[in-house]
N, C-alpha and C positions, 0 to 999 in steps of 0.2 A: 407781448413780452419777448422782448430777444433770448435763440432758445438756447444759449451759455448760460443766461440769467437762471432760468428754471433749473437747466438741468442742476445746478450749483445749488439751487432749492433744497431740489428731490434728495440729492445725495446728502443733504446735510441732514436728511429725518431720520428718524430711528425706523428699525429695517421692519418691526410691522405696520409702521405707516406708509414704509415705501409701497409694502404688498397694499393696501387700501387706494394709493397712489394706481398703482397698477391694475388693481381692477377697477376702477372707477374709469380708467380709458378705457379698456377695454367693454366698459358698458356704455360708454357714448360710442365707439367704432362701432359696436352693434344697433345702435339708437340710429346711427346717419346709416346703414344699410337699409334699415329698413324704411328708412323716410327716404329714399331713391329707388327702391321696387315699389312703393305705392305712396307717390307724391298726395298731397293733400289737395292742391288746385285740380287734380285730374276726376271727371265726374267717374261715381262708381254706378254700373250697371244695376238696374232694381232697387237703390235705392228710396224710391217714390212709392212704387208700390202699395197697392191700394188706399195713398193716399190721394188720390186722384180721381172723380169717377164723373 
């Protein structure tokens, strides 16, 4: 979506959707931080753990 489109969106809700608007980024910018400090392809250590023997 071209971002004049959105922001033209955004501005046209009423101002406690914008606040909903705004956290809801805010909780995906924190969603993709933490899916880049511990990618899901990367094996994690002790995982297997006594499953093995």
């Amino acid at each position: 979506m071209e971002n004049l489109k959105l922001y033209n969106q955004i501005e046209s809700l009423p101002q406690e959707l914008k606040q909903e608007v705004k956290d809801f980024v805010q909780f995906l910018l924190e969603k993709s931080k933490k899916r880049e400090k511990n990618p899901q392809n990367e094996p994690t250590a002790g995982l297997a753990k006594g499953s093995i023997s």
